[in-house]
C-alpha positions as CSV (number, residue, x, y, z in Angstrom):
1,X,39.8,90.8,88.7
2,X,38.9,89.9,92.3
3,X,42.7,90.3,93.2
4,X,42.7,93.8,91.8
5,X,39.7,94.7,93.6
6,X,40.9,93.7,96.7
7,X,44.4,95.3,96.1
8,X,42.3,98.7,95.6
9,X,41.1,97.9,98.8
10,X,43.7,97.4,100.6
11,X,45.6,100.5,99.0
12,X,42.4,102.6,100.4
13,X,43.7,101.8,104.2
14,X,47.3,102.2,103.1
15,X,47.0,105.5,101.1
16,X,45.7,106.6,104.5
17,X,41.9,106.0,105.0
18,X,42.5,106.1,108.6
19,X,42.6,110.0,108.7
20,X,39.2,110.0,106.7
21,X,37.6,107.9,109.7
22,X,39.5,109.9,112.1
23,X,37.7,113.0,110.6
24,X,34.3,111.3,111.1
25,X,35.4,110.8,114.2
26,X,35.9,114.3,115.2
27,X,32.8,115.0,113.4
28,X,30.6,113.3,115.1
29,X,32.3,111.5,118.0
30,X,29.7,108.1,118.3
31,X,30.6,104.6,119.6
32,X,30.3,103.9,116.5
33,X,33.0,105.9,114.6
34,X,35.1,105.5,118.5
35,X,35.5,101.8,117.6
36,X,36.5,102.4,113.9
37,X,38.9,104.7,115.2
38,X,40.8,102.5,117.3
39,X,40.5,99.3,115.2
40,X,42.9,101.8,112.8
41,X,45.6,102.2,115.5
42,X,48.1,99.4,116.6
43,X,48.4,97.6,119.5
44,X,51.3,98.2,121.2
45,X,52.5,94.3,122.1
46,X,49.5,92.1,122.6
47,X,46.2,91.9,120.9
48,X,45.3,92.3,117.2
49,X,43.1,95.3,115.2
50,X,42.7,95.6,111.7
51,X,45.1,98.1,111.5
52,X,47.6,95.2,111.8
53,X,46.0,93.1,108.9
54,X,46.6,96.0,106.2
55,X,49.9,95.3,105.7
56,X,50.1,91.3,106.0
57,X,47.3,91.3,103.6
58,X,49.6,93.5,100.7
59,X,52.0,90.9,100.9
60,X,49.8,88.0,100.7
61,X,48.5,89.8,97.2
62,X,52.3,90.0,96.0
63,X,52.0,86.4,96.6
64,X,49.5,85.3,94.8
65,X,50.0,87.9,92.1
66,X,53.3,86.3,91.8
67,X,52.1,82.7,91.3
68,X,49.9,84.4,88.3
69,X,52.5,86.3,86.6
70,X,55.8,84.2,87.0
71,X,53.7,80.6,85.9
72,X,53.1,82.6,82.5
73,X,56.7,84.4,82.2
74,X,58.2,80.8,82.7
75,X,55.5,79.0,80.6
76,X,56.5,81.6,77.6
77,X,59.8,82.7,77.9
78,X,61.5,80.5,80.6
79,X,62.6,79.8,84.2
80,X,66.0,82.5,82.7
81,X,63.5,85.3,81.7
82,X,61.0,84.6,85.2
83,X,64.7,85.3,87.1
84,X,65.6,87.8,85.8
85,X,62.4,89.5,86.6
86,X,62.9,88.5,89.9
87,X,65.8,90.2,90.3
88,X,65.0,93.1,88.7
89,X,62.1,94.1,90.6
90,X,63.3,92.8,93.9
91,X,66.4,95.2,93.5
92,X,64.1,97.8,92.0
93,X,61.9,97.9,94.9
94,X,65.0,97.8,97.5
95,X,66.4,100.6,96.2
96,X,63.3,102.7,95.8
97,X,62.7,102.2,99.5
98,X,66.1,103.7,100.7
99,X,65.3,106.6,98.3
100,X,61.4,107.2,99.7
101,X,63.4,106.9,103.4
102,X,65.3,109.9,102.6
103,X,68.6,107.1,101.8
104,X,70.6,109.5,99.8
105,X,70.5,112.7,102.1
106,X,71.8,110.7,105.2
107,X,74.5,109.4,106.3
108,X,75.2,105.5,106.3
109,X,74.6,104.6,110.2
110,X,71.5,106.7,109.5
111,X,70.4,105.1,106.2
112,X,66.6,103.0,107.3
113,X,67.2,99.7,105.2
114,X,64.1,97.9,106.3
115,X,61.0,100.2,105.3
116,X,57.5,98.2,104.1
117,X,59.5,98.7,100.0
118,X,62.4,96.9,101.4
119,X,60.1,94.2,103.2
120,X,58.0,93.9,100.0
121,X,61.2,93.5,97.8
122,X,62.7,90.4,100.1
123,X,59.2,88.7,100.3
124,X,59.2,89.1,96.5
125,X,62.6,88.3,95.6
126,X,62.8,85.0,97.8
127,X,59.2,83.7,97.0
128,X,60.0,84.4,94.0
129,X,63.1,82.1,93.7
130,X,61.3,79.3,95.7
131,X,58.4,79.4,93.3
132,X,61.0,79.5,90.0
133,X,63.0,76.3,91.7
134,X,60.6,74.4,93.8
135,X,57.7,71.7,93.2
136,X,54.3,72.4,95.0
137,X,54.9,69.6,97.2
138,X,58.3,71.7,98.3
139,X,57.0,74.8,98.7
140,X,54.3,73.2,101.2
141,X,57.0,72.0,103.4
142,X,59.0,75.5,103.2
143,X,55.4,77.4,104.2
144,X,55.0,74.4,107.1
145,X,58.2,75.1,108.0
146,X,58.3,78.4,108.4
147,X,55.1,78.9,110.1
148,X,56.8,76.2,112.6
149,X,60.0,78.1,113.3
150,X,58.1,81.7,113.4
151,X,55.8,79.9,116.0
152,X,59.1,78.6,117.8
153,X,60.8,81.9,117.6
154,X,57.4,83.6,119.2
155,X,56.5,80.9,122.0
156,X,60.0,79.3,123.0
157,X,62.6,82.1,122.4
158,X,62.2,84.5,126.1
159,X,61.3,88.2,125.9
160,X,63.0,90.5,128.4
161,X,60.3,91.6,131.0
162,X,58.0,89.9,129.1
């Protein structure tokens, strides 16, 4: 219940909550309302609002939701049926991403394959496939090594006039 509540939440920001506290703002333009205001923008390269945990936070939810729904598919139908759900909403999601990006009206160089559906469906499908085919104890090491290369890739990998 606590994950659903914070899923509504989080859907309140991404359904677009940030023009409602824009409108306050306009309304009565505080220090107040000023500061929610701009903690709903991004930063443009260094720095961190909460405009930039909205998203992060969804996928952390498909996460754990995951973990909730794919350790009762397996422990009642099997590891075959848990895949095959995988797969099926991975390519599900995919696909409705190129079609909400206009996919079918463009042409191919102009076709945007990497919206937030797209993003969700490959965090999905791959944590999903770790979790059917790993142990804990593995999926610890994948996150550690993950986080290690990301951490590589940000502080060790140069950015041009940067």
């Amino acid at each position: 219940m606590s994950l659903d509540a914070l899923r509504g939440f989080d859907m309140f920001w991404i359904i677009g909550a940030d023009g409602l506290v824009r409108g306050l703002r306009s309304m009565s333009d505080t220090p107040f309302t000023g500061t929610l205001a701009t903690q709903l923008e991004h930063v443009d390269w260094q720095g961190f609002r909460f405009e930039d945990l909205i998203f992060p936070l969804f996928v952390f939810m498909v996460g754990v939701a995951l973990v909730y729904s794919l350790t009762r598919t397996i422990a009642e139908e099997g590891r075959g049926a848990a895949l095959k759900r995988v797969f099926r909403r991975g390519i599900l999601l995919f696909v409705l991403g190129i079609f909400y990006s206009g996919g079918v009206s463009s042409a191919w160089p102009d076709i945007r394959l990497m919206g937030v559906l797209q993003r969700l469906a490959l965090a999905y499908f791959f944590a999903g496939l770790l979790f059917c085919f790993c142990k804990p104890r593995t999926l610890a090491a994948i996150a550690v090594g993950l986080l290690l290369g990301y951490w590589a890739l940000l502080a060790l990998v140069p950015i041009r006039d940067i």
